[in-house]
N, C-alpha and C positions, 0 to 999 in steps of 0.2 A: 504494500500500500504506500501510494505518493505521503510523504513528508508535507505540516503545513508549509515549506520553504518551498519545496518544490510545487507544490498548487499555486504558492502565490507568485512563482517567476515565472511559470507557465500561464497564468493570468495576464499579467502585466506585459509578456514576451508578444501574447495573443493579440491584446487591444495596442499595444503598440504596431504590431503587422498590419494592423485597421487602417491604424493612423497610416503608418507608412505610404497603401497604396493611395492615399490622398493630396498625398506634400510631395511623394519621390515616387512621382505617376512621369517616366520618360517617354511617356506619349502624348503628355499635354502639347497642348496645342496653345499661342498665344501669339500677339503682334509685339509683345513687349521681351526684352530679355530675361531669361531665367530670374528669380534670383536666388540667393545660395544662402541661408540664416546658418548664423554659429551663436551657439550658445553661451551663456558665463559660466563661472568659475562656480565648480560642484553640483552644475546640471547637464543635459543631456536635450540631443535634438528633440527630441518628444518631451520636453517637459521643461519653460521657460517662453522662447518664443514663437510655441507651438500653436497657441491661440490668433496670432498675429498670424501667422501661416495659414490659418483656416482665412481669415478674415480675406488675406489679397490673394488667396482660391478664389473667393467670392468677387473679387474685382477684377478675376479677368488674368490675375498671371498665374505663371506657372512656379513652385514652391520646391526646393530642396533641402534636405539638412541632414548633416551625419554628426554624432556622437566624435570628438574628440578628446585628445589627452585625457583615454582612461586604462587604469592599467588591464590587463590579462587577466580574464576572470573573473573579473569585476565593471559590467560594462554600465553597472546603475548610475557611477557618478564620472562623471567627464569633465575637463580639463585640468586636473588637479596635474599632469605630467612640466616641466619646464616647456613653455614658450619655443623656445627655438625645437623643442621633442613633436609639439602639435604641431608647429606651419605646415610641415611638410606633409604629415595626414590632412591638412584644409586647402593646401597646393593641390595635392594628388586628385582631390575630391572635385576642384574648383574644373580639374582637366576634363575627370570623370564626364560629370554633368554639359560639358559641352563638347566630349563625343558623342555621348549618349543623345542627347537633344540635335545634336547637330547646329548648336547654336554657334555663334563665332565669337559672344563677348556672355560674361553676365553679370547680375549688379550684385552687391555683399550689402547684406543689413548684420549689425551683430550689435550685440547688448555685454556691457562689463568687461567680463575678459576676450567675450568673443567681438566686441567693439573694437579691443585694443589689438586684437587677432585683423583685424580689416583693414587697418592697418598697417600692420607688421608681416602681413604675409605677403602684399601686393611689395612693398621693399624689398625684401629681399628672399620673395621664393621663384623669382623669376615668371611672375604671375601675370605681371599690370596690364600688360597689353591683351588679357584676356578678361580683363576688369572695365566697364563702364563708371556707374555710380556705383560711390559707396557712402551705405546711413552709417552711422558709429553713434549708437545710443549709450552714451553714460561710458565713454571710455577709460581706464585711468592714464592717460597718456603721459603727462610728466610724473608719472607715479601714485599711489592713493595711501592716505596715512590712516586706511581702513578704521573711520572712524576716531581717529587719535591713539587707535592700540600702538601703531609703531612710534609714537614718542616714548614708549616703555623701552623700546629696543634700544632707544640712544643716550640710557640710565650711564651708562660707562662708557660714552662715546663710539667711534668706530670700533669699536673689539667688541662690544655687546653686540651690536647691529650685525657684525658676521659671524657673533656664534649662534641669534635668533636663525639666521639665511641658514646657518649648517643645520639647525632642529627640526627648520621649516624642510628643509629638504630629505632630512631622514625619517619624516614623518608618513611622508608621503604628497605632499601640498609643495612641489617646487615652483609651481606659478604664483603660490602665495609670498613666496622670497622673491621673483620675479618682478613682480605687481608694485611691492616696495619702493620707498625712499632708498637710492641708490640699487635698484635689483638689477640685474644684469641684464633682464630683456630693454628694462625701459634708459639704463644706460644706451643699448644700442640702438634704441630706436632714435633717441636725442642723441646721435653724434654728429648736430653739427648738419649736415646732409638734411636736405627737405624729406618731407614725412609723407608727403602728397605725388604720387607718380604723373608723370606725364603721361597724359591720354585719359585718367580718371578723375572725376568728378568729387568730391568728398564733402559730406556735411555732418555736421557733429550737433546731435541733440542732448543737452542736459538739462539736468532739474536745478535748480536754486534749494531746492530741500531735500538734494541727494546726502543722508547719511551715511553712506560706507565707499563710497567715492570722492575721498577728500583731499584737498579743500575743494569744493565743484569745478572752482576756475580751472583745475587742473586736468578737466579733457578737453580746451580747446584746443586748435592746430592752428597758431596765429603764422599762418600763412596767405598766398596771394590765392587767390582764386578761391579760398576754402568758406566755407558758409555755415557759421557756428551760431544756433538756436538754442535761446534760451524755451525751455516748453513756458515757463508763462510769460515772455514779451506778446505769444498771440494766444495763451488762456492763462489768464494771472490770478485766475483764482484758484487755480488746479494746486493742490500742495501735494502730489505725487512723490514719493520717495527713490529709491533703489530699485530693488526690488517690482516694484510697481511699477515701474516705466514701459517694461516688456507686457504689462497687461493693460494700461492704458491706451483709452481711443482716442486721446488727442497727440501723445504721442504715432498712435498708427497711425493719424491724418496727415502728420508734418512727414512722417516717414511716404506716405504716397506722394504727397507733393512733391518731397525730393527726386522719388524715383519716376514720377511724369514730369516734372518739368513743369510744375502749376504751381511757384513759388505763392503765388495771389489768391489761389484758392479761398474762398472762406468755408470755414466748418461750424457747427453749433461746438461750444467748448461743454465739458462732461465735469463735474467733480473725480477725479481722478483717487487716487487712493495713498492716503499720508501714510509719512513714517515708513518703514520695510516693507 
């Protein structure tokens, strides 16, 4: 007789297969480019920006997403691997979906880690030119001080902060020493070198009451051409948090505008969901 573990991974393996054939349907058909959602940091393609993939099913385009940086075995929680471990599974993928489609470009929306992943993969996985638009919701691009935890890290100066990076990594969380004040992904994104490829479009939404992406200012990409949204300069009464961004509909409206090219749009604004 099946184990409650095994009834419940075979449940969950089941309704995810549901899902699947709705978001990673390589026969949709659409006028618009694919596009390709990545996840944040301790979730998974089915569970995070999953809802927002139903949503621009409904509008007409065509939706992809795979589970990255999770270990062997354990395929419930995704990204937790180092930064530079995933690009190359969100390269591989990004290839995937436009043989499979036959498509010739397609656009990246990603939230948190998978934001700073949209990012960080068009630089350097030899990507860009296979990249249109990209949304980057709530990225930690010059690093996130998750909240103010990593001011604990800097109790003893730099010696503390790299023995946190060595715990964080032998824990199993090497995106979360990544993601940091000084982590090595977001050193190498900031070297200096534009953030923003040639040929891709880039707009970066965040919240003004994002608690674990901190300080907020710190995913914009103050570059030439890049187009960073605050979500309430156009609903400012939304006090939507973290967490919440990826389920939020005025975040999904600014995210279609981006990827149609209807910066003017108006939409009705929604009370959006505070706090986590």
């Amino acid at each position: 007789m099946p184990s409650l573990r095994q009834l419940f991974t075979s449940a969950l393996l089941a309704a995810t297969a549901a899902h699947a054939t709705l978001v990673n349907d390589f026969t949709c058909e659409s006028d618009s480019n694919p596009i390709v959602f990545l996840h944040g940091l301790g979730a998974t393609w089915y569970e995070d920006l999953n809802y927002m993939q139903d949503w621009f099913q409904l509008q007409g385009h065509c939706t992809y997403a795979k589970t990255y940086g999770a270990y062997e075995g354990f395929p419930f929680v995704g990204g937790l691997k180092a930064i530079n471990e995933s690009a190359p599974e969100i390269a591989d993928y990004i290839n995937e979906v436009i043989e499979k489609t036959g498509a010739s470009k397609v656009n990246l929306v990603g939230h948190s880690e998978g934001a700073f992943q949209s990012l960080y993969v068009p630089k350097f996985e030899g990507v860009s030119d296979k990249i249109d638009k990209i949304v980057a919701i709530a990225p930690p691009t010059h690093a996130t001080t998750f909240a103010n935890l990593y001011d604990l890290a800097y109790i003893a100066g730099n010696l503390s902060r790299a023995i946190v990076g060595d715990v964080l990594d032998a824990v199993g969380c090497a995106a979360c020493n990544d993601l940091g004040p000084d982590g090595p992904a977001i050193e190498r994104l900031n070297d200096g070198n534009p953030i923003a490829q040639p040929g891709n479009t880039l707009t970066i939404i965040a919240s003004k009451h994002d608690e674990l992406v901190t300080p907020t200012t710190t995913a914009f990409v103050h570059e030439s051409g890049v187009n960073n949204i605050w979500v309430q300069t156009t609903c400012p009464l939304d006090p939507v948090g973290h967490i919440g961004e990826a389920y939020d509909l005025n975040v999904w409206n600014l995210v279609k505008n981006a990827l149609e090219d209807t910066p003017n749009r108006e939409f009705i604004c929604l009370l959006g969901s505070p706090g986590k």
